[in-house]
N, C-alpha and C positions, 0 to 999 in steps of 0.2 A: 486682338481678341485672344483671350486666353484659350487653351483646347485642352480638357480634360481627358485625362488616362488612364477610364475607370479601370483597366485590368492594372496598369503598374499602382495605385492608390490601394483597391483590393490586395494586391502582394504586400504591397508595405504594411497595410492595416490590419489586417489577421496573422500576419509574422509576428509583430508587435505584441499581440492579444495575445496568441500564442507560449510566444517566451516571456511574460508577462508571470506564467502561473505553470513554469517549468520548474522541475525542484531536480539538480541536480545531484549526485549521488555523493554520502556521508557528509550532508547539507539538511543544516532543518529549517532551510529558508526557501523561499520561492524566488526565484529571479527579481520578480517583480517586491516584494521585500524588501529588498537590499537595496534596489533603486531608490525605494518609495526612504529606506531611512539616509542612504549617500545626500537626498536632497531633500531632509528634514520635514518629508509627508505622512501624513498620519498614516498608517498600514488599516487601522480600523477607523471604524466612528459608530460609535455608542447609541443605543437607541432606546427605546422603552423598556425599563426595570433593567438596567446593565445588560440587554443582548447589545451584539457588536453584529456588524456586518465587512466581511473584508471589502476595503475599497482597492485593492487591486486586483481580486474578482470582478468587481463594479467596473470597473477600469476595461478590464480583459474581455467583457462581455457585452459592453458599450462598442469598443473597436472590432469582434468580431460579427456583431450586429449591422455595426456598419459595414463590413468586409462583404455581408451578406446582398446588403441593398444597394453596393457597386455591383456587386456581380449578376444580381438582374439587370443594373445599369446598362453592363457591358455586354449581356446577354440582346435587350433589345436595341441595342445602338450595332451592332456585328452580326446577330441572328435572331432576329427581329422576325421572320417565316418560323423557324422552329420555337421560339421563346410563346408564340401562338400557341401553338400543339404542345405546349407543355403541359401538363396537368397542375392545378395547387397543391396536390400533395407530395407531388415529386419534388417542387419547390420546397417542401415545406421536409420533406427529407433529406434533403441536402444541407439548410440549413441547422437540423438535426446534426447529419457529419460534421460538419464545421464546428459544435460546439462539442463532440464525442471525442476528437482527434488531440488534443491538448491533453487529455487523460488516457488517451491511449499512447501519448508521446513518455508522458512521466511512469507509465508503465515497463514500457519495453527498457526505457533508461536505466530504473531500477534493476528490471529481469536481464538487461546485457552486464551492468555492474555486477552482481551478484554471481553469476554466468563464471563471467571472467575474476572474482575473486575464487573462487572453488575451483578453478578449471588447474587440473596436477595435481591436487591437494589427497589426499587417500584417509583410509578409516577414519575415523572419529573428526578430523577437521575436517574433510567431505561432508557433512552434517551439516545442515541449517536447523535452528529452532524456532518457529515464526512466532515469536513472544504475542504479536496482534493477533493472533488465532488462536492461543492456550488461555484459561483461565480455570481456578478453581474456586467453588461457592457451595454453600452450605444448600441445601434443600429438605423439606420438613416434606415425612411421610406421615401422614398421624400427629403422632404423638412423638415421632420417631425424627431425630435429623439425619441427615447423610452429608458427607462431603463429597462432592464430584468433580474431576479434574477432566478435564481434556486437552493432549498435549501435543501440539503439530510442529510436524521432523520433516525434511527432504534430503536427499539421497541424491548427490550430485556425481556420485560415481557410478562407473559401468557395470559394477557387481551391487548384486544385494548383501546387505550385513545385518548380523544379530549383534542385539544392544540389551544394556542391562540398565533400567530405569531408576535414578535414587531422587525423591524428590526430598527440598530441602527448609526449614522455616526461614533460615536468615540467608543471605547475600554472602557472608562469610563463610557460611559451611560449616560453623564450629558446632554444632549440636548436630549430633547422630540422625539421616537421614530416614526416611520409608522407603525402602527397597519394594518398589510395584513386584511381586510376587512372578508376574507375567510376564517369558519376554518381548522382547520389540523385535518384529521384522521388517525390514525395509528392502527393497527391489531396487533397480537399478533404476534412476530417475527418478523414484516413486516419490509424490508428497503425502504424506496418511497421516490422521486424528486418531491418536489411540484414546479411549475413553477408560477410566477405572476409577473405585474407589477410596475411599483413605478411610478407615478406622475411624470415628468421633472422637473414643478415648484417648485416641493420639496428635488429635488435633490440633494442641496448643503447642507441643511439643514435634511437630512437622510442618506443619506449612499454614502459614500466617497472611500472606497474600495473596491477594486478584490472581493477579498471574505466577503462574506457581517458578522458584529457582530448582532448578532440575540439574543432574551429573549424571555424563552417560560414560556407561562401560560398556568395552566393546565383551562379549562372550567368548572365553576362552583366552583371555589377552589382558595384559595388566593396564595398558593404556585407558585415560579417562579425559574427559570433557567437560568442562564447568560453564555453565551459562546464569 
């Protein structure tokens, strides 16, 4: 007679799922990615009008499903009295965790990578620029357009620093920047969205994309920063 071990199955099965849909740091791959292509499986599969669905989410969410329905397993085979007295929604919150934990894993990875690349690093390389959180876009008042940027900085140092903002149209830098009039201050730790806006008539001649290429200067200091 076989004897099942729904806690050791559970460990194995949501481990699995888990690193399944880990993305480890200056990687734009997911674990599970790299498996799926080592052993020639499709990463996606195509569904009505070209949407895709990733099948190592499908995958990841399968095995932590099941991870879920061992551990009431193992819950009524060992406490079997209190799996009684549990409530459905508490079940139904933990199974919640279970699927939360996986994105809070690729979280912290990132935040301890990032941590520890800045950690000694002083003025202007102490900087983060979180490109996924700036962008610039036209917006229509009337008759009237505006350009609006928003552009988010963090401050991995123990002192606050003043910055001097040039934003840029090309990636090269070779055409004469927008010096943001305004400067930047940042605190120790701080992350902040500075919001401002760009001229129209200088539009074509500053800045050309989504997300804006930005030079910072620190105030008072010849050192600069190219992003």
């Amino acid at each position: 007679m076989i004897r099942i071990e729904y806690d050791r199955l559970l460990a194995i099965f949501y481990s699995v799922g888990v690193l399944l849909v880990l993305k480890f740091p200056n990687d734009n791959e997911l674990v599970g990615e790299k498996l799926f292509h080592s052993y020639g499986l499709p990463v996606d599969t195509y569904i009505y009008m070209n949407y895709k669905i990733s099948n190592v989410w499908v995958t990841s969410c399968v095995l932590q499903g099941l991870s879920f329905l061992l551990f009431m397993k193992w819950m009524e085979k060992n406490h079997s009295n209190w799996l009684k007295r549990f409530h459905k929604m508490k079940s139904g919150c933990i199974g919640v965790i279970m699927c939360i934990l996986p994105f809070t894993f690729n979280q912290l990875i990132q935040t301890l990578d990032k941590t520890w690349y800045y950690a000694g690093k002083t003025g202007l390389e102490a900087i983060e620029y979180k490109k996924e959180d700036s962008e610039c876009k036209i917006e229509k008042r009337g008759e009237k357009r505006e350009k609006n940027c928003v552009v988010t900085l963090k401050n991995y140092r123990n002192y606050a620093q003043a910055l001097q903002l040039v934003l840029h149209q090309d990636t090269e830098q070779n055409i004469e920047g927008y010096h943001v009039p305004t400067p930047i201050y940042l605190q120790r730790h701080e992350t902040k969205q500075f919001k401002f806006q760009i001229p129209v008539s200088l539009d074509e001649n500053v800045v050309g994309n989504t997300i804006p290429n930005i030079e910072l200067k620190l105030l008072h200091d010849k050192k600069t920063a190219h992003n």
